[in-house]
C-alpha positions in Angstrom: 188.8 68.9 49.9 187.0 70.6 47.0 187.6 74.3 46.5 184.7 76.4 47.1 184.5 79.8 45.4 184.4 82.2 48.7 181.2 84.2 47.0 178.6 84.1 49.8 175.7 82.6 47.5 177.8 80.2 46.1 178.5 78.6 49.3 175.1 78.6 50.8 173.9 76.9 47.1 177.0 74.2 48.1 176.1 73.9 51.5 172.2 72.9 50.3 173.8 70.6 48.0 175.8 69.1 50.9 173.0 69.0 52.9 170.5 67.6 50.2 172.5 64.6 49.4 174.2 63.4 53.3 169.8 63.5 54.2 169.8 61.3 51.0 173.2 58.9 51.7 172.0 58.7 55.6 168.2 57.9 55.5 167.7 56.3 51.7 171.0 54.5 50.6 172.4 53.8 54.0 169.0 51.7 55.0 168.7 50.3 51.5 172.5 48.8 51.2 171.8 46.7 55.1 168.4 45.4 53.8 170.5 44.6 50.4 172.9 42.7 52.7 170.0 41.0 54.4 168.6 40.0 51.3 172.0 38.6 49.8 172.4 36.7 53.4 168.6 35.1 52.6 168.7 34.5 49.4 166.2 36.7 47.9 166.4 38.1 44.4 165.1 42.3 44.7 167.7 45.0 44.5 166.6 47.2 47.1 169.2 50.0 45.9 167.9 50.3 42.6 164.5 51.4 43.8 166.0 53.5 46.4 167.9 55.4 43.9 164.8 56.0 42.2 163.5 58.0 44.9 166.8 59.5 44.9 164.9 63.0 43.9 161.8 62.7 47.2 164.7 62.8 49.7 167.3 65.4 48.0 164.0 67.8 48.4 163.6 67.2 51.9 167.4 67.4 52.5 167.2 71.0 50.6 163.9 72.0 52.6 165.3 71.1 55.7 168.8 73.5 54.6 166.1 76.4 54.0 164.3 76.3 56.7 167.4 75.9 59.2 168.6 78.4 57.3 165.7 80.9 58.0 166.1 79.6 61.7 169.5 81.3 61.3 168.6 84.7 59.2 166.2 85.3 62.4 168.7 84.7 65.2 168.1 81.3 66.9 170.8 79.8 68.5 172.7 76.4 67.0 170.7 74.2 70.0 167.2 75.2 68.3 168.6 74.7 65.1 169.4 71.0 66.4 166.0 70.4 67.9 164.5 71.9 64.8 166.1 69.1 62.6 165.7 66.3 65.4 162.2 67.1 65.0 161.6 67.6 61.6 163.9 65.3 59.8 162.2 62.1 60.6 159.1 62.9 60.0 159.4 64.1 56.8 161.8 60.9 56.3 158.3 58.9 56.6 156.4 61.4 54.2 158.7 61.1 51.4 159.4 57.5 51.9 155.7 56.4 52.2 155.8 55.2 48.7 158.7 52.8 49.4 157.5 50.9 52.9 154.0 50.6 51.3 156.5 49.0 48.5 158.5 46.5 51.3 155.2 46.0 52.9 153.4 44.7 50.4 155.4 43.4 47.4 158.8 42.5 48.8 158.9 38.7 49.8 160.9 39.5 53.3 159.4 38.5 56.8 157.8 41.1 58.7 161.2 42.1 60.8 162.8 43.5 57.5 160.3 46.1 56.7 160.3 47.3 60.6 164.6 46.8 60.6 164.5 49.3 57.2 162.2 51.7 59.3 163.9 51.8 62.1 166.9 52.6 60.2 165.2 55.4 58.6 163.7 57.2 61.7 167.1 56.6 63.1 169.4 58.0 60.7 167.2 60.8 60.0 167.2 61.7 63.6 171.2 61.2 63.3 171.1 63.9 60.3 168.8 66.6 61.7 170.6 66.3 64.9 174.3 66.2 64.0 175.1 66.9 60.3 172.5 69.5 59.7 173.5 71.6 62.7 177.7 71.6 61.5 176.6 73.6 58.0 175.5 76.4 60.7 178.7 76.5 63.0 180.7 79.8 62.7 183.2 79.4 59.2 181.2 76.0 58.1 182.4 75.5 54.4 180.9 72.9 52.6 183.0 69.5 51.5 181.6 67.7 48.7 182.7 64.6 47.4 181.0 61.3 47.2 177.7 63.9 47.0 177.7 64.3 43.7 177.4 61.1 42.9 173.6 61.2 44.1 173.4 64.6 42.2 174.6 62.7 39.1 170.9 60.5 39.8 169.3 63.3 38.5 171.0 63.9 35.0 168.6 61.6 33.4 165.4 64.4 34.9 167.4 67.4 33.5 165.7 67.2 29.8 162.1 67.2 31.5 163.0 70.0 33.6 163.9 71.9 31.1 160.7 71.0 28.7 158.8 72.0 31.6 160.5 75.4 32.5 159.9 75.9 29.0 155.9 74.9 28.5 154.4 74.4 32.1 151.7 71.6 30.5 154.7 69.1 30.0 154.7 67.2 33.8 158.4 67.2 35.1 157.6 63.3 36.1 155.4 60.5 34.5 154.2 57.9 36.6 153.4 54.0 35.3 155.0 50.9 34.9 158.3 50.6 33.9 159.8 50.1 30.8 161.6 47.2 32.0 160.1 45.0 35.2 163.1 44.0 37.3 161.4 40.6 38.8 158.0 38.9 38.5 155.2 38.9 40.7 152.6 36.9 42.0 149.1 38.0 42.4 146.8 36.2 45.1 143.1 36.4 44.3 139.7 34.9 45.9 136.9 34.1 43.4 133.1 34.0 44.6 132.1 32.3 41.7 127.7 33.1 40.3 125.7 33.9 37.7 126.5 37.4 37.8 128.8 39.2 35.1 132.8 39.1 36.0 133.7 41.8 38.7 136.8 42.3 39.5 138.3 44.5 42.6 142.2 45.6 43.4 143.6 45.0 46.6 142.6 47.6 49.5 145.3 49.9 50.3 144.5 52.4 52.8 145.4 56.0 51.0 146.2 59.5 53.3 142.9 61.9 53.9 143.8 63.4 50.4 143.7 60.1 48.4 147.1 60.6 47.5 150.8 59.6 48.6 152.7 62.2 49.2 155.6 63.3 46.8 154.4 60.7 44.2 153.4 62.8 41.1 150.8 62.0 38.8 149.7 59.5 41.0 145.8 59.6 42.0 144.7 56.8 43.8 147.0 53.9 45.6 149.8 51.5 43.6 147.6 49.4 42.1 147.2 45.4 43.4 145.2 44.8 40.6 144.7 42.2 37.5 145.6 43.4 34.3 142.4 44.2 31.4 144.3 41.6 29.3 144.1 39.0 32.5 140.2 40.5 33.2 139.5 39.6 29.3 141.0 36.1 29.5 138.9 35.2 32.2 135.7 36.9 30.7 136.8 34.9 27.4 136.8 31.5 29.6 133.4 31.8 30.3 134.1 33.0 34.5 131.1 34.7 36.5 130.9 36.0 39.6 133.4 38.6 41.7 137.2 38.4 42.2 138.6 40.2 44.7 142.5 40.3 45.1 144.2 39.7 48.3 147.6 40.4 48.0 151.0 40.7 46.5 154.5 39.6 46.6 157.4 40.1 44.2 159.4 36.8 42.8 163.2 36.3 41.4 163.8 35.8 37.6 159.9 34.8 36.8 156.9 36.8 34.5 153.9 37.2 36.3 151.6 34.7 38.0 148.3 35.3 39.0 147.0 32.6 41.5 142.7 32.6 41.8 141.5 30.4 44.6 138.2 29.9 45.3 137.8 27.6 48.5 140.5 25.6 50.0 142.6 23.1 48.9 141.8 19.4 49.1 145.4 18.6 48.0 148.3 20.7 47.6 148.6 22.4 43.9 151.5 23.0 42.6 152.7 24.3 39.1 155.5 26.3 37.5 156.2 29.8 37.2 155.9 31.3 33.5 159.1 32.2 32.3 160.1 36.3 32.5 158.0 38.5 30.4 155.5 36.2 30.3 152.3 36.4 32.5 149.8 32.8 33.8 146.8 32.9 35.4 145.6 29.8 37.6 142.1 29.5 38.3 141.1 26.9 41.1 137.2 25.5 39.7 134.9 22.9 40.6 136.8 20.6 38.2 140.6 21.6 38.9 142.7 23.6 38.3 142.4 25.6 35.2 145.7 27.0 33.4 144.9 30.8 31.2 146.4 30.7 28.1 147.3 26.9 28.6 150.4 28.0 26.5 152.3 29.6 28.2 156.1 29.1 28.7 157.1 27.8 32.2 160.4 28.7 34.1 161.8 25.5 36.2 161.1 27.3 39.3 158.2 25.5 41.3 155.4 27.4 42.7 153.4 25.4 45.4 150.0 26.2 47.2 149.6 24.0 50.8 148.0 23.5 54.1 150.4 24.4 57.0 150.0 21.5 59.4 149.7 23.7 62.2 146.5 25.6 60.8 144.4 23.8 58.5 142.2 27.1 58.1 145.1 29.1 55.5 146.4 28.4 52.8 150.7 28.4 52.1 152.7 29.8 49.5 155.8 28.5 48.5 158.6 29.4 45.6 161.6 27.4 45.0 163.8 28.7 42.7 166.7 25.3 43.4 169.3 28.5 44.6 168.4 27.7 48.0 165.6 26.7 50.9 162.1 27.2 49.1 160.8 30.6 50.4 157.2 30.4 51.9 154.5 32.9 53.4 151.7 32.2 55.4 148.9 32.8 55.8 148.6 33.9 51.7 144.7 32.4 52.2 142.8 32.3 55.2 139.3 30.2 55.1 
């Protein structure tokens, strides 16, 4: 066991640590590492532990406010079994708050069927029920010290932060997180789009993602408005150079393995099915369906060998199919992508 000092404030600092980072190994990694095994089980190319370490920090603050406020529970007198309902109530809950963020993320960009997303969430409620129920009630029993070992490997998460916390302890103006892209885009992405074509100047408009009463997402800083669904001003200016009118309105998302980006602009449905490859990574494409065919934006650009195909379901001749093959397995395919 690690030795904890025996000074009072020592071990109620230890005990929020404790408590910070089991919320964090229970309700973020635990979920993450099954939906990981799903996903090496289906064949899908996303780390879903690498983004769930990035919100590493959203659930170590809930862990810690959960501590404090359990702990004020204490300081006033209530008993161990109000402690228990306190965090069977309030752990979950605040689970979906901090996690909003990431489900939007599942919901919208991951390429999983519908039962992973609501498997991952039902994880989440659960183990956070598991957490405010049973681990946050033992830091309370009578002579509870605090163990620590494999939590400090989610503390460690946080070294990379420590520089901006201290710039911002130091002058208040710097922000202690940016938001943006990354640096580095871990996969591609496909960007479905309907085009109205007319004589009116280009518009363009990003997917609709209902926001929370504020406009905001809770625990995301910097961020003002939704994750945007959008096409890029360089892929707005290739169009506008190519001589397109009329209003584009995108419909959707979905991340891809090992690809750049592809943006896919349909404008009625198919008479045959279309099928092209994806760019290579880093590099982005942007397929226009026109009265005359298909029309490729820049025509130059580098394609992977992994075959990206639009089609009519048999079933329902009224949508439109996507389908990615990258050869390491059965083609994955979503429908409806367009619906007519």
């Amino acid at each position: 066991m690690a030795s904890v000092p025996e000074n009072a404030t020592w071990r109620l600092v230890l005990q929020c640590v404790q408590a910070a980072t089991e919320y964090v190994l229970l309700v973020v990694w635990g979920p993450a590492a099954l939906l990981g095994l799903f996903e090496a089980l289906g064949g899908h190319g996303r780390k879903p532990l690498i983004w769930a370490m990035a919100q590493t920090r959203n659930y170590l603050l809930c862990g810690a406010l959960l501590y404090l406020a359990a702990l004020a529970l204490q300081r006033i007198g209530s008993r161990l079994f109000l402690i228990r309902i306190f965090g069977g109530i309030a752990a979950p809950p605040l689970a979906l708050i901090a996690g909003f963020y990431n489900f939007h993320y599942l919901w919208y960009l991951e390429p999983y069927p519908l039962l992973f997303p609501l498997i991952f969430l039902a994880m989440v409620i659960f183990n956070a029920l598991a957490f405010g129920t049973l681990f946050l009630p033992r830091l309370f029993k009578a002579g509870a010290t605090p163990r620590l070992h494999i939590h400090w490997a989610v503390v460690a998460l946080l070294l990379p932060f420590v520089p901006s916390l201290i710039l911002h302890a130091v002058g208040p103006a710097v922000p202690i997180f940016t938001s943006g892209k990354p640096a580095v885009r871990l996969s591609g992405e496909v960007i479905f789009a309907l085009w109205t074509p007319s004589a009116a100047p280009l518009t363009i408009d990003s997917f609709p993602v209902p926001l929370p009463p504020n406009g905001r997402f809770p625990f995301v800083p910097d961020t003002p408005s939704a994750p945007s669904q959008n096409l890029t001003a360089q892929e707005a200016q290739r169009l506008r150079s190519a001589g397109i009118t009329g209003h584009i309105q995108v419909a959707g998302m979905s991340a891809l393995t090992n690809t750049g980006r592809i943006v896919l602009i349909m404008s009625r449905q198919l008479d045959a099915p279309f099928q092209c490859f994806a760019p290579v990574e880093n590099a982005d494409v942007i397929y226009l369906q026109t009265s005359a065919g298909w029309q490729k934006l820049p025509p130059e650009t580098a394609e992977s060998k992994f075959l990206v195909r639009l089609y009519i379901p048999d079933e329902n001749p009224k949508v439109t199919g996507f389908e990615f093959d990258s050869g390491s397995g059965p083609p994955w395919r979503q429908e409806p992508r367009f619906s007519w």
